[in-house]
C-alpha positions in Angstrom: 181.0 -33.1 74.1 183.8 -31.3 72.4 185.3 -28.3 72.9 184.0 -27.7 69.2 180.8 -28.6 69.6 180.0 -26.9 73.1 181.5 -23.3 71.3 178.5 -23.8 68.8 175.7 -24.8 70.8 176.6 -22.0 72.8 176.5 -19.4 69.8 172.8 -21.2 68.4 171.4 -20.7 72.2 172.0 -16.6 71.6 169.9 -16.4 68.3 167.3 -14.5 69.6 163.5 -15.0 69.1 162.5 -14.1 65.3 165.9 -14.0 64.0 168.1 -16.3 62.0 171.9 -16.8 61.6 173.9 -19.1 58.9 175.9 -22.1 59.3 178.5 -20.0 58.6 178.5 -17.3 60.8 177.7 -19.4 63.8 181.0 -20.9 62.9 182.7 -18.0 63.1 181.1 -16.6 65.8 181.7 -19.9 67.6 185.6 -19.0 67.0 185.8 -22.2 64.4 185.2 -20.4 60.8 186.1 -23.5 58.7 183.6 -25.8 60.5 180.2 -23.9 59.1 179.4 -28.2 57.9 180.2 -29.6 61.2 177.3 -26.9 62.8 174.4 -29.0 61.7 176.0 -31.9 63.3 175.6 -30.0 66.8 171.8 -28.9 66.5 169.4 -30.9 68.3 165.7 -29.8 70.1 167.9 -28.6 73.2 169.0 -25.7 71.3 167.1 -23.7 69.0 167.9 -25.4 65.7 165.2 -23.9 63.7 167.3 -20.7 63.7 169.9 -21.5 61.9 169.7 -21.9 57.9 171.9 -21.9 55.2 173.9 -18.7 53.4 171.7 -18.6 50.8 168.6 -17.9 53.0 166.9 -20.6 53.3 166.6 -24.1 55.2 168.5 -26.9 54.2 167.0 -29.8 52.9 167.4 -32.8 55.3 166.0 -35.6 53.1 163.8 -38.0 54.6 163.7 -36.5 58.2 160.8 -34.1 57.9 161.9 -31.8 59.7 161.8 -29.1 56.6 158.7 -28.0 57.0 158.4 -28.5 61.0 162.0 -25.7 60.4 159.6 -23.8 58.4 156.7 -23.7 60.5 159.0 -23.2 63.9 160.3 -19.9 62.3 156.8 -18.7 60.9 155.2 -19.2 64.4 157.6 -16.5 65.7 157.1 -13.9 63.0 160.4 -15.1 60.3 158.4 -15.0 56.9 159.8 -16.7 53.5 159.6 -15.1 50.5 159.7 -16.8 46.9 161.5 -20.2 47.0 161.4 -20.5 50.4 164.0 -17.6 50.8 164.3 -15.6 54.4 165.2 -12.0 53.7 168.9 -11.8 55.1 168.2 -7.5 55.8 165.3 -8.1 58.3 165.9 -11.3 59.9 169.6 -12.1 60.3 170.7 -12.0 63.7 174.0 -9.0 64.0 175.3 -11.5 66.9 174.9 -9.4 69.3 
């Protein structure tokens, strides 16, 4: 694994419980700020994947996968709730990455 991608997966395994972070940020916080695409790339079910979504609030369409609504579901089940179009409220449930 790259240096890259272990900074990243070690960022997405801080999220804590409830909370959400963006592609972005984790890029930053990862130390790679220009790389917020390549942070998908390094989500899999060994990190929490389900909390991290785009900057707009909401998750990111995946196409055929299906694993839109199992996002959505994942981050319901521990308390996250969408609002109209699917958006997360930013104020309450972005992680400070802390």
């Amino acid at each position: 694994m790259s240096a890259i991608a272990t900074a990243i997966r070690r960022v997405v395994t801080r999220i804590p419980y409830g909370k959400v972070a963006t592609y972005g940020q984790i890029a930053r916080l990862a130390g790679y700020p220009n790389h917020s695409r390549f942070v998908g790339r390094c989500l899999d079910a060994s990190v929490p994947w389900q909390r991290v979504i785009n900057g707009q609030g909401k998750v990111s369409p995946r196409g055929l996968d299906g694993n839109d609504d199992e996002q959505r579901f994942l981050l319901q089940c521990e308390g996250v709730e969408f609002g109209e179009g699917g958006k997360i409220e930013l104020k309450i449930f972005l992680w400070d990455g802390e």
